[in-house]
C-alpha positions, 0 to 999 in steps of 0.5 A: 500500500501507498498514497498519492497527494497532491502538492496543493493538499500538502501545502493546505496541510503546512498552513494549517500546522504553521498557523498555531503553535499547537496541536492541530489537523483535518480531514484526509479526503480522496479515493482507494484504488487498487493499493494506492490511496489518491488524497485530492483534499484536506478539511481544517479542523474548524472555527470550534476545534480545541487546541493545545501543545500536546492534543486537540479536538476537531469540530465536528460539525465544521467537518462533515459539513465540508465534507458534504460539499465536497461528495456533492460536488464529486461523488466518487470521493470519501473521508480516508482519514484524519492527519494531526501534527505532534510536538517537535520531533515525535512522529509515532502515533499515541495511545490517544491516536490508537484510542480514536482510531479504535473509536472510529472502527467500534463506536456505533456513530461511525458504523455507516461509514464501514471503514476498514482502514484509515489514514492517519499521518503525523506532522512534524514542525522541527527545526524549520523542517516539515515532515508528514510520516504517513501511517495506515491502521486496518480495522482487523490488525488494529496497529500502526504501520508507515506506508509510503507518500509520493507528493505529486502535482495537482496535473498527475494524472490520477490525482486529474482522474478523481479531479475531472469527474468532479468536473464532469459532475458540476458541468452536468449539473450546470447544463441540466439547470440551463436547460431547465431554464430554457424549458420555462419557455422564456422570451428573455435573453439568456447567457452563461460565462464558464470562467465565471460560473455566471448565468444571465437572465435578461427581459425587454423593456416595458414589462410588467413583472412580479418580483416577490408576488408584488408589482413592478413594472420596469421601464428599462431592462432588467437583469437575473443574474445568478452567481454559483459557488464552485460548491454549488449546489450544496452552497446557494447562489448568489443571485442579483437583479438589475432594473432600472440600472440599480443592482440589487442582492436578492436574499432575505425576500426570496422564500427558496433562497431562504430555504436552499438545499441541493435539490432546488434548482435555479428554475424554482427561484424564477418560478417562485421569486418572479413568477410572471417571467413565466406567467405574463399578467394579463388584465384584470386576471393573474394566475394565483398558482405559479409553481 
């Protein structure tokens, strides 16, 4: 067995332990393939953690919510363990490592995640020196053994593997969210920018809408724009209008932004927040349903 990670990890990985004096670390995430772990991520340890010279704790919470955004955004990675740094030059694991570890392969919270093995390296900070020594528990044999690390660039070729279906996950998504947009039959002007993750609804002049069941008629163009996140959807969007050339931040009035989870889509905010984007006024008549 060996691990593969990524120069960028490592150097998330010496912020985090360089940042304070004492004890410290996060999460390992990336895939087991074969007998290669490939670690593509490293999650801190969070606003609530606790640290002192000789051990800390995590915060929990902080954790696996990072967690989800990642699996959301790429579902063929896991959690594969836990790194921490040690004082000075000790780069064994403790009876305390054994005694989580143990934990995490026993305690009834950690069941669903099955794990058979974890990842568990140690950092060390001395003498102006960054050492990460890599150790492998296995679930039957309950010990320690070093494994082997090869850093590697992010562009190696198996850390680009687990990378792109990331990608290729998020483009699907995004493309499924455009098309959902086309399909409310707009007859507005619609753009995406890839570089910037910007999506641009536009409408003609002298349209009378609805912007959160009240009325507005827009004497000059108006503007959607919806901004994502690289963790969209697990992390809302970003949305503004313009009209009238004043841009405005849409939170606090929009029920669904409120409300976000992944299973939203960008067509439920135009059908909900503006539902006559979709459903025209018509006089003396509106339709009372709009989704």
């Amino acid at each position: 067995m060996k691990a593969i990670i990524s120069e960028k990890v490592v150097e998330a990985i010496k912020k985090e332990c360089t940042r304070i004096n004492s004890e410290t670390g996060g999460m390992l995430v990336g895939k087991e393939i074969g007998n290669e772990f490939i670690i593509t991520d490293f999650i801190g340890p969070g606003p609530n953690s606790h640290h002192s010279v000789s051990s800390f704790s995590y915060d929990p919470e902080y954790e696996l919510k990072e967690y989800e955004k990642i699996i959301n955004e790429n579902d063929s990675v896991e959690l594969l363990g836990w790194i921490h740094k040690h004082p000075g030059d000790f780069d064994r694991p403790s009876s305390v490592d054994l005694e989580f570890a143990n934990q995490v392969f026993d305690n009834k919270e950690w069941q669903e995640w099955d794990f058979d093995k974890l990842l568990m390296p140690i950092v060390n900070l001395f003498n102006d020196s960054f050492k990460i020594t890599n150790y492998l528990i296995t679930k039957d044999k309950r010990n320690f053994e070093i494994i082997p690390l090869e850093i590697v660039p992010e562009s190696h070729p198996k850390v680009q593997a687990l990378l792109n279906k990331s990608s290729r996950k998020t483009a699907n998504r995004l493309d499924a969210e455009i098309e959902s947009l086309k399909q409310l039959g707009l007859t507005t002007g619609m753009e995406y920018d890839e570089a910037s993750r910007l999506i641009t609804v536009t409408a003609n002049p002298g349209k009378r809408i609805s912007i959160f069941h009240r009325d507005i008629f827009s004497y000059s163009d108006f503007k959607l724009e919806f901004r994502l996140h690289r963790t969209y959807p697990v992390t809302k969007p970003a949305v503004f209008l313009t009209i009238k050339n004043r841009c405005t931040p849409i939170t606090t009035e929009s029920k669904i932004l409120m409300n976000w989870s992944p299973a939203h889509i960008l067509a439920d905010i135009i059908r909900f927040d503006f539902p006559d984007l979709v459903y025209p006024i018509k006089l003396f008549r509106r339709k009372q349903t709009w989704i």
